[in-house]
C-alpha positions as CSV (number, residue, x, y, z in Angstrom):
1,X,50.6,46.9,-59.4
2,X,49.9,44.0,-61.2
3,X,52.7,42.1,-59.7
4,X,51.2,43.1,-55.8
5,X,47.5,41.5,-57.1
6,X,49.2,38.0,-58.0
7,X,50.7,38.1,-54.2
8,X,48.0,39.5,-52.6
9,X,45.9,36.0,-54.1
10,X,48.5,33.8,-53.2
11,X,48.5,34.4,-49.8
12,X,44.6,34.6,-49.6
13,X,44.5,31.1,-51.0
14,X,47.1,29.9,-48.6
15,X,45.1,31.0,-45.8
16,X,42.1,29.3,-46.8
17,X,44.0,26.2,-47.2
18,X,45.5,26.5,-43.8
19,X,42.6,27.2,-41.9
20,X,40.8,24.5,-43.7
21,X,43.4,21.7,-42.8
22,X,43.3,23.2,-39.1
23,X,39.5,22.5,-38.9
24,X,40.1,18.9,-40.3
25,X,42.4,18.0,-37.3
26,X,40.4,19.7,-35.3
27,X,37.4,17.1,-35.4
28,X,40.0,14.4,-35.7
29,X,41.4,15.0,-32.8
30,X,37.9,15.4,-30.9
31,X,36.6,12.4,-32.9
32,X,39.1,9.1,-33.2
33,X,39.0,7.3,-36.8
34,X,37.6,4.8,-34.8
35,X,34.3,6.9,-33.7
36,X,34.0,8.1,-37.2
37,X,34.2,4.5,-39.1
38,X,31.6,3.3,-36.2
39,X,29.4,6.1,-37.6
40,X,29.7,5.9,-41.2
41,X,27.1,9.1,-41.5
42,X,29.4,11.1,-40.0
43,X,30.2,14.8,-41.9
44,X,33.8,16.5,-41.7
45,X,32.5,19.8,-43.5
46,X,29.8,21.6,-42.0
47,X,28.2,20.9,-38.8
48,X,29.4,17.4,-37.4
49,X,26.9,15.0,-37.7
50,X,26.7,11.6,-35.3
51,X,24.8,8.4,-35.5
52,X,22.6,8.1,-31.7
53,X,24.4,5.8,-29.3
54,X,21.7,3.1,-28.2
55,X,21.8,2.4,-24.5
56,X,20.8,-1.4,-23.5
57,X,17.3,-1.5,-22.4
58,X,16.9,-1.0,-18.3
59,X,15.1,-3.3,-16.7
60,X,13.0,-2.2,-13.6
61,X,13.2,-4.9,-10.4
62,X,10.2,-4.3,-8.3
63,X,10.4,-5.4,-5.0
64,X,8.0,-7.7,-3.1
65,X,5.8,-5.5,-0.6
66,X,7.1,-6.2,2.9
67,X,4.8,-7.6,5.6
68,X,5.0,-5.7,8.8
69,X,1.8,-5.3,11.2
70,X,1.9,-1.4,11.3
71,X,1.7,-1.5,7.1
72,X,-0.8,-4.2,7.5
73,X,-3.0,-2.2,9.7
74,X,-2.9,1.1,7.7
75,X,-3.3,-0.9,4.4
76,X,-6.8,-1.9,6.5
77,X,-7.8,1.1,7.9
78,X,-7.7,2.6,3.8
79,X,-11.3,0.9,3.7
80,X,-13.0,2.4,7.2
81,X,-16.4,3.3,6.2
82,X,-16.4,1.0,2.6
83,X,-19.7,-0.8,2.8
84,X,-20.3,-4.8,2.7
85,X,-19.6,-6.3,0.0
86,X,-17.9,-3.5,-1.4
87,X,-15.6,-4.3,-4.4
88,X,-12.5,-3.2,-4.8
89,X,-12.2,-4.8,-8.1
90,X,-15.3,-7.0,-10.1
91,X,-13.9,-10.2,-8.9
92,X,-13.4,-9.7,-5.4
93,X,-16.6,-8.0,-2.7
94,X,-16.0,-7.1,1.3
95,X,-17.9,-9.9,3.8
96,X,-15.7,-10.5,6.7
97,X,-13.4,-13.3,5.6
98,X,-13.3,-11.7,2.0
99,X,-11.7,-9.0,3.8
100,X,-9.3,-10.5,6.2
101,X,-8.0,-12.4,2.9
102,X,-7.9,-9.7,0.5
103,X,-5.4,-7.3,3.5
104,X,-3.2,-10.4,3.6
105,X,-3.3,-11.5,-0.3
106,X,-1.9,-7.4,-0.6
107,X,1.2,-8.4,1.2
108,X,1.6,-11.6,-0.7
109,X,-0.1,-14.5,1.9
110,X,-2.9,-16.3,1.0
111,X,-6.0,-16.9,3.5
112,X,-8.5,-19.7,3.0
113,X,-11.4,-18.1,1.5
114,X,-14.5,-19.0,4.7
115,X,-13.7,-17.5,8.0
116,X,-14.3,-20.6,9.2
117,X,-11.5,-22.2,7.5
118,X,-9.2,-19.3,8.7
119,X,-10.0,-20.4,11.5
120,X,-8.0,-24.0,11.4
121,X,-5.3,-22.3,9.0
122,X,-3.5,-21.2,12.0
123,X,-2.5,-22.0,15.4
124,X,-5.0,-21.1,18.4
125,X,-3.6,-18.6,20.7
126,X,-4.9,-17.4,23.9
127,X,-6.6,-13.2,24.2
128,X,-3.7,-12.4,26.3
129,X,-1.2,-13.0,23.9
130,X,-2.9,-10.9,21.1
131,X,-1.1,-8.9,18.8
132,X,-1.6,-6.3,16.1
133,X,-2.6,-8.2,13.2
134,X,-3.7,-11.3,14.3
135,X,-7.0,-12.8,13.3
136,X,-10.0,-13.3,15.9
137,X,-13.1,-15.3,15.4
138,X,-16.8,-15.5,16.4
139,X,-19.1,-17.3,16.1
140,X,-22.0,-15.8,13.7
141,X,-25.6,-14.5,14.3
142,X,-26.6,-17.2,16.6
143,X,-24.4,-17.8,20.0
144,X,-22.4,-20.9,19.3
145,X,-19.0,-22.2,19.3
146,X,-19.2,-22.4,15.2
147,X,-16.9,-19.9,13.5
148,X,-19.3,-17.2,11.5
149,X,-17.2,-14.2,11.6
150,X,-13.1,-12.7,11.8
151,X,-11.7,-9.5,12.2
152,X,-7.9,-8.5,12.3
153,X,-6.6,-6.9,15.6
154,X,-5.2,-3.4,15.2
155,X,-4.7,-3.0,19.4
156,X,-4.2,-5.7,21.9
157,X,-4.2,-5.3,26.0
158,X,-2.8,-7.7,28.3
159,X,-5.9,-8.1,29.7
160,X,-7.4,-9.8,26.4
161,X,-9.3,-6.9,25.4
162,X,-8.5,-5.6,21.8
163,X,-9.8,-3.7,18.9
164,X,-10.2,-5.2,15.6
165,X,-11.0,-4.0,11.8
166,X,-13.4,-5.8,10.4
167,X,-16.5,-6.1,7.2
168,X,-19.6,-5.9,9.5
169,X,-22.7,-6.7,7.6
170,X,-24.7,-3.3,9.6
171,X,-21.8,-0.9,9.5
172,X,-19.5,-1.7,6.7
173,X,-15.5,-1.4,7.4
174,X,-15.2,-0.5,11.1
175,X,-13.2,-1.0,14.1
176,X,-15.0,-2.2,17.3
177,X,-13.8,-3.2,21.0
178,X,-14.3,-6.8,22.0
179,X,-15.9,-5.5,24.9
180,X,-19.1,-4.8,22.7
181,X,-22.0,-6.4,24.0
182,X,-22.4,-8.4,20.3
183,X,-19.0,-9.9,19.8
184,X,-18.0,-10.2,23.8
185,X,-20.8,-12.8,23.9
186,X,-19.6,-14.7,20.4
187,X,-15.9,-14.3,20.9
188,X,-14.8,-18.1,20.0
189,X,-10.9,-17.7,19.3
190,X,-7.5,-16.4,17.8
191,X,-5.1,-17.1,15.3
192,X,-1.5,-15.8,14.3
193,X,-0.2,-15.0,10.7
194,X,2.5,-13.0,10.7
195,X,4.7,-15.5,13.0
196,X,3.6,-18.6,10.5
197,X,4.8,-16.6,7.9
198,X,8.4,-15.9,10.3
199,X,8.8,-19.8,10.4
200,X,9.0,-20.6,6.3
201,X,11.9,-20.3,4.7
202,X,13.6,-17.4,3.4
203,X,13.2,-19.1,-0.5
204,X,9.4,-19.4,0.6
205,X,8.8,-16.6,2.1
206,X,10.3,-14.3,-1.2
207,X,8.3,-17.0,-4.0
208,X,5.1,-16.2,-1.8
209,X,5.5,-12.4,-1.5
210,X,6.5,-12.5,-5.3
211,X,3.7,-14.4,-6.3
212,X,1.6,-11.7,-4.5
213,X,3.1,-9.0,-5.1
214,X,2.4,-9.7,-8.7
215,X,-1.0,-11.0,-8.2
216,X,-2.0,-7.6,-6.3
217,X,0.1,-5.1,-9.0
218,X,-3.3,-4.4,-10.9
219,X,-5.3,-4.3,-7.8
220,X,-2.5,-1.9,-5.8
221,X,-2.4,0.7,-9.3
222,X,-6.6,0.7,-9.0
223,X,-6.8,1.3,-5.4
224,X,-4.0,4.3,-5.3
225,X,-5.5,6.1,-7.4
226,X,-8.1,6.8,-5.6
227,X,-8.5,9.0,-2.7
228,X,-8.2,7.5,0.9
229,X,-11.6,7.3,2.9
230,X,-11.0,9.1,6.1
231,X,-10.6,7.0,9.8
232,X,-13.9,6.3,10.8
233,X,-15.1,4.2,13.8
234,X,-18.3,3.5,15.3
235,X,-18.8,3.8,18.8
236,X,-21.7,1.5,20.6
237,X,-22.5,3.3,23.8
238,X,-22.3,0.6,26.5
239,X,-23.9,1.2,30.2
240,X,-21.5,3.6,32.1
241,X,-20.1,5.2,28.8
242,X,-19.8,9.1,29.3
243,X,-19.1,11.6,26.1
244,X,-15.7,12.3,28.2
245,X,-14.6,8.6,28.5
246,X,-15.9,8.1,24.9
247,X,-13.5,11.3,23.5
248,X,-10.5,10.2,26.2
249,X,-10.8,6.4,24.6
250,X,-10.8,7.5,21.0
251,X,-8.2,10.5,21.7
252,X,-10.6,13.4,20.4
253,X,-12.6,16.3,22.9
254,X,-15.8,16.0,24.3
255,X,-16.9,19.1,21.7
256,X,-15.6,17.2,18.7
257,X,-17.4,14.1,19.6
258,X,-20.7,16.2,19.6
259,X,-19.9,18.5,17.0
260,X,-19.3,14.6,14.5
261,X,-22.8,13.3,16.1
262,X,-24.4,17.1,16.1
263,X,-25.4,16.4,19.8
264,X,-26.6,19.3,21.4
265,X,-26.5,18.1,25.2
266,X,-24.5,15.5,27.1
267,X,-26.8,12.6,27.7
268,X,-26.3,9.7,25.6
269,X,-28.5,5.7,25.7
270,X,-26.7,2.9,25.7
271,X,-27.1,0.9,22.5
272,X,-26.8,4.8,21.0
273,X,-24.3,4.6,17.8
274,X,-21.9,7.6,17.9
275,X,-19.6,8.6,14.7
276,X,-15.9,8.9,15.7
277,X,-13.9,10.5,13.0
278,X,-10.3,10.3,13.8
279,X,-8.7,11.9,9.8
């Protein structure tokens, strides 16, 4: 009996030994001697224990905002209904030119500062060759052939009549037709952006989106997060105008039109300022 106890321990410790010495080559097999010396804490008995691997530290490359006149347009159209001299941020406020320049300095293009200067920054073109996103001028309160005011064009017609965004000192951010009694009488001229920005250089062209893009980060981050004002645009009833040809130009119904203005019949003045909410 004694003789089968001596055995019985024998093999008991062999069997420890064995599956000990499996375990070993186990984990050397899963982890090289090279893994292990590169991670001195390492443990072989118990629970495997590793040193983090560090990964290199990503950098982010943020891309220049791209100028195109449909992304210049709705970048505009965020600020329908923003009152002049609104300030987007403490150093900058909403009169016409301060507008015209701060749309443009988003995509990375700087704009003299008076409308009038715009005004010689660029060369003239005529109304019929208008296009989204170029810059009209007229003349101010008095009728004159000195610059006083600029809007950007968000529709042209081959005709020479166009619509244009723009910080009016009565109404805020709106768009209005060039056919408007007020401006059709102080129209003075026209100037292109977008195709002076076509003719610089490639280098140029990414240094100046670059510079703006970084100039306009804290300004972008500020303005998305908060909420976009809704399409707005003020109709001036002109001699002639209907609520049907108003609601056909502006691509709403006649009962939407009056339902915005809370009209309760169909006769309308001209000079009469009707709300056209297009969101």
């Amino acid at each position: 009996m004694h003789r089968y106890s001596k055995l019985l321990f024998i093999l008991t410790t062999f069997s420890f030994f064995s599956v000990a010495f499996a375990q070993e080559q186990a984990i050397l097999t899963t982890y090289p001697s090279d893994t292990l010396q590169a991670n001195p804490t390492t443990q072989l008995s118990g629970t495997l224990h590793t040193t983090p691997i560090s990964h290199p530290s990503v950098t982010t490359v943020v891309e220049p905002t791209c100028l195109t006149t449909d992304s210049l347009i709705r970048f505009a159209k965020r600020y329908l209904g923003k009152p002049y001299h609104y300030r987007p941020n403490p150093s900058i406020r909403f009169d016409c030119s301060g507008f015209s320049s701060y749309v443009y300095d988003h995509f990375g293009f700087k704009l003299k500062r008076s409308s009038a200067e715009q005004a010689t920054q660029f060369g003239k073109i005529e109304r019929t060759e208008l296009k989204p996103g170029d810059l009209v001028f007229f003349s101010g309160r008095r009728v004159n052939k000195r610059v006083g005011h600029v809007g950007i064009v968000v529709n042209a017609h081959e005709n020479g009549k166009f619509e244009f965004i723009h910080s009016s000192n009565q109404s805020g951010i709106v768009i209005s037709h060039s056919d408007e009694y007020y401006y059709a009488r102080r129209y003075i001229s026209a100037g292109r952006v977008i195709d002076q920005v076509n003719t610089t250089t490639e280098a140029d062209s990414t240094q100046h989106a670059l510079e703006g893009a970084l100039a306009s980060t804290t300004q972008t981050q500020a303005i998305n997060t908060q909420p976009e004002p809704p399409s707005v645009v003020y109709h001036h009833v002109r001699k002639g105008d209907t609520l049907y040809s108003i609601a056909k130009k502006h691509g709403i119904t006649v009962s939407t039109l009056k339902k915005q203005n809370k009209l309760t019949g169909d006769k309308i003045m001209p000079g009469q300022k009707l709300v056209i909410n297009l969101s």
